[in-house]
N, C-alpha and C positions, 0 to 999 in steps of 0.2 A: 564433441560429446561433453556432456556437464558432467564437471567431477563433484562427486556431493560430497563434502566433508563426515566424518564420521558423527562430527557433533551436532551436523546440521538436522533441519526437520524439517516437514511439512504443514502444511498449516489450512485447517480444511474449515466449513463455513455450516450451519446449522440454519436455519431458521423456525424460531420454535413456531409459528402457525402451520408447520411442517411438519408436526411431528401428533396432532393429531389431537391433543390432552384439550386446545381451545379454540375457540374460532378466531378466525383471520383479525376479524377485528375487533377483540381484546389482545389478541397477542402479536398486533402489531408494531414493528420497530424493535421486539424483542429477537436476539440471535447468538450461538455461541459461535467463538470461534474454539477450533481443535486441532490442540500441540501438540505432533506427532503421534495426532491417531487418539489421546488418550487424557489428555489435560485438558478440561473444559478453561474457561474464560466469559461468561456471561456477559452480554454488553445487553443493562435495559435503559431502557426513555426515563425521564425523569419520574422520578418515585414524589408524590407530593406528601408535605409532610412526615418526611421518613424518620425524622430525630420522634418526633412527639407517637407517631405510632406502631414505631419495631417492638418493644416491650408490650403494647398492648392487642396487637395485629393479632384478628380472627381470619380464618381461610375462607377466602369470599372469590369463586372464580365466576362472577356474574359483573363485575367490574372492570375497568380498564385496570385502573390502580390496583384494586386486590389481585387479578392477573399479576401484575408486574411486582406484588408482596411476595406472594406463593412460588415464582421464579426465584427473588431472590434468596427465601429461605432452602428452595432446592440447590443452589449453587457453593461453589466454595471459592470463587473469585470473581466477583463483580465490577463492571467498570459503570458506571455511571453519571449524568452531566450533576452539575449542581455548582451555578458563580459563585456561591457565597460560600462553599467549601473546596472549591479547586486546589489543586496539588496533595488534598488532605486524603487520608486514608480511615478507615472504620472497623474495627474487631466486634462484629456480632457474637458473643460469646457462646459458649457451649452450653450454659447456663440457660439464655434468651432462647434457643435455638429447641431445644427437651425441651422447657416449657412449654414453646408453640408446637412442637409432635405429641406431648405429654407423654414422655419416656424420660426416664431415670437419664441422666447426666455422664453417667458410664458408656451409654448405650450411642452415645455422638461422637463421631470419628473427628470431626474438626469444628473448629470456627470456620466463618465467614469472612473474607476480607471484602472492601467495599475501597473502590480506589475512586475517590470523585477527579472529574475531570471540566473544565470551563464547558458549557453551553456552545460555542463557537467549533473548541478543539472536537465537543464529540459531534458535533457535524460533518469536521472535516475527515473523521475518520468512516464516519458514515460513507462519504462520498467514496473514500479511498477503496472501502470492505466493497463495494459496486464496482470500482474499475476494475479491483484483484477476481473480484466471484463471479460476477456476471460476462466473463468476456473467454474463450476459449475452456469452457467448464464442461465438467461429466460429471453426473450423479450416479449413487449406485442406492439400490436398495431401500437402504437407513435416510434418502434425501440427506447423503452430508457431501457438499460442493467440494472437488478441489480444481487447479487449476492447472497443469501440466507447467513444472519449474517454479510451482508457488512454494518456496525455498526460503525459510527464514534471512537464511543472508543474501540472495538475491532479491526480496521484498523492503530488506533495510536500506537497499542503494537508492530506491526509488521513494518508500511511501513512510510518511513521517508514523503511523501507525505500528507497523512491525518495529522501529525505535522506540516508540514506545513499549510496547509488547517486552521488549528487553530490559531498556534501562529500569522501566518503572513497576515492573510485575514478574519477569522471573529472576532478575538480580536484587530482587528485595528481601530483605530479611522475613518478609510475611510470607515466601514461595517456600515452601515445602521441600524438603530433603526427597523424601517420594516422586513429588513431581519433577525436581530435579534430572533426578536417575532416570527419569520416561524418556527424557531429555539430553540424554548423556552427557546432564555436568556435575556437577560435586562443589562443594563447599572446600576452601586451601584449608589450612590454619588459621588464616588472617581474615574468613570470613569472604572472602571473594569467589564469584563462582565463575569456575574453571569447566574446563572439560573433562570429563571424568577419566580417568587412568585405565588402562584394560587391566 
């Protein structure tokens, strides 16, 4: 029998041409993954020219690319490739974000983070989110994939993706106190996230 840890979670799979908002293909490559039911994670295909037109981006869903604009102003953690920005991270502000809804500043719950990743690495995760989704899977309803034992800590033994998913997006200082708690971990003193205390 699997003992699942109190802190542990599950990790379930989206596909937004699944969901209905656009055709297959414009929102192709585009998918969330979801952290215990509740923490989205956007993974989109390369955004071109995303520095020179986040600030100026009109909502355009008749394109590949505005497709994949329009995702990422809906998200609150995006992972995406980009070689000439690897390892780096991006704060879409709350400023940028009410601008492109044209609402008051008050009225935006958060930023965006934006985690770039190599060209190669988000391939390889590509592949991995395919062995993890497509193999022993049940859908219900909402089309959101899980996989029977797809267990955060039994996904980090095998696929370099759920390590990632850790080190580099819910133990960062950009992951959310909120999102944490979805999560059952917490923030110590020292800033390190723990498993949360009952």
């Amino acid at each position: 029998m699997h003992h699942i840890p109190r802190y542990d979670f599950r990790i379930g799979y989206v596909k937004e041409a699944d969901q209905g908002d656009y055709t297959k293909k414009l929102a192709k490559g585009i998918f969330t993954l979801l952290l215990n039911h509740f923490v989205d994670v956007r993974f989109i295909p390369h955004i071109e020219n995303i520095d020179d037109v986040i600030d100026e981006y009109t909502y355009d869903d008749t394109t590949i690319q505005g497709v994949r604009m329009a995702c990422l102003f809906a998200s609150k953690y995006v992972v995406t490739p980009s070689d000439a920005n690897e390892g780096k991270n991006r704060i879409i502000s709350k400023a940028v974000i009410a601008k492109q809804y044209g609402v008051a500043i008050e009225n935006i719950a958060s930023e965006i983070i934006v985690f770039y990743v190599s060209v190669k690495t988000y391939k390889k995760y590509i592949r991995e989110v395919r062995n993890i989704f497509y193999t022993d899977k049940y859908g219900d309803y909402t089309n959101v994939f899980y996989r029977q034992n797809a267990f955060m800590e039994d996904l980090k033994k095998e696929y370099k993706l759920a390590v990632f998913l850790e080190n580099r997006i819910i133990n960062s200082s950009y992951f959310s106190d909120d999102a944490l708690a979805y999560l059952k971990r917490q923030r110590d003193k020292e800033g390190n996230v723990v498993p949360m205390e009952d």
